[in-house]
C-alpha positions in Angstrom: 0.0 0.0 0.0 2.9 2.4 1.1 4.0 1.9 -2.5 1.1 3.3 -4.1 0.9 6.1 -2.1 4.5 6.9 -3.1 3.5 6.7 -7.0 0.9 8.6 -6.7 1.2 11.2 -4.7 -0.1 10.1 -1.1 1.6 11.5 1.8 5.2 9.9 2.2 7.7 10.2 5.1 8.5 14.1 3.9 5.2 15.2 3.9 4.9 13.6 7.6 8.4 15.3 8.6 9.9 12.3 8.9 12.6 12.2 5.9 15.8 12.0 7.9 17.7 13.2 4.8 16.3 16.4 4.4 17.8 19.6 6.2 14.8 22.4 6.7 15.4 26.0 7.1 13.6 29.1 7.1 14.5 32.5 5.6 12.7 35.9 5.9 13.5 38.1 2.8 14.4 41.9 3.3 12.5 42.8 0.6 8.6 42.3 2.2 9.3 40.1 5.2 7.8 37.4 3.5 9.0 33.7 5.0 10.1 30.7 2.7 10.7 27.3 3.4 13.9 25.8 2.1 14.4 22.0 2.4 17.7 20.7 1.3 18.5 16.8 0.3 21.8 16.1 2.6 22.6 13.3 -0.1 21.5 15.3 -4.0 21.9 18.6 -3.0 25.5 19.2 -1.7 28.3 19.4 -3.6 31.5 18.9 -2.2 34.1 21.7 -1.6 37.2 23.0 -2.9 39.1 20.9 -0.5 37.1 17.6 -1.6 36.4 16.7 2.1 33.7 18.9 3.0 30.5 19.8 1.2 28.5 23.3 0.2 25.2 24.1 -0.7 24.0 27.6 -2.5 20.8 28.0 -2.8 18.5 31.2 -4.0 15.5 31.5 -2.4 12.5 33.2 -4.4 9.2 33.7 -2.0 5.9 33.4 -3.6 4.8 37.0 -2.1 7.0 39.9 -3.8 9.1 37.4 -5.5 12.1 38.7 -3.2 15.5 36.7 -3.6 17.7 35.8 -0.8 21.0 33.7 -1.2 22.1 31.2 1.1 25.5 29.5 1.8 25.4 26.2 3.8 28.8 24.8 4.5 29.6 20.6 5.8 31.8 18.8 7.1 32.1 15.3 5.6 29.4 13.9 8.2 27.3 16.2 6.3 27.0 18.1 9.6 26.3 21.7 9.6 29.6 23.8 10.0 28.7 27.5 8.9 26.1 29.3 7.2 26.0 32.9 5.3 22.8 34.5 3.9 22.6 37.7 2.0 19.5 39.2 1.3 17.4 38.2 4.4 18.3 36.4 7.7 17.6 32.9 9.0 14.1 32.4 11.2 12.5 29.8 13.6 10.1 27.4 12.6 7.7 28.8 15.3 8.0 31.9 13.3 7.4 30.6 9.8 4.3 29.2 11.2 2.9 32.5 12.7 3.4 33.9 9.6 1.8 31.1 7.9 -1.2 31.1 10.3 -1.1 35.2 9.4 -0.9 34.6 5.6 -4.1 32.3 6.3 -6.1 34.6 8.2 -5.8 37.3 5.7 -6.8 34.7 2.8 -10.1 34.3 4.3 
């Protein structure tokens, strides 16, 4: 059954917040304030560095409100643990407060 749902479309382990491969963040853009969700695959999405030990990810973030870029830098060790991180264009934000502003972006929808 968990096969089907996977093939077409049904809620998988992501969806759930259970995918223990993906990295989530959340960035506020200067431009309107508006807060994106970024998820990044630990195993597609980093490349590795310079230095062929350690591994990057770059990322621009467009939100779906004023359309506002922000760039992020995500740097790894080669236990693809987080080591640094650089954003231009916005700052980093708590899941708490991506959800207020979803539950804000809601209310005004209605």
């Amino acid at each position: 059954m968990d096969i089907l749902k996977r093939l077409f479309g049904g809620p998988g382990k992501a969806a759930q917040g259970g995918d223990a491969n993906a990295l989530i963040y959340y960035v506020k853009g200067n431009k309107c304030g508006a807060i994106t969700r970024v998820r990044i695959d630990k195993y597609n999405e980093l490349s590795l560095d310079d230095d062929g030990e350690n591994y990057v990810a770059r990322k621009v973030v467009v939100d779906n409100v004023c359309y506002g870029s922000v760039e992020i830098e995500l740097r790894f060790d080669a236990n693809r643990n987080e080591v640094s991180r650089r954003i231009q264009g916005g700052a980093f934000v708590t899941r708490e407060e991506y959800e207020a502003y979803q539950a804000k972006q809601s209310a005004k929808a209605v």
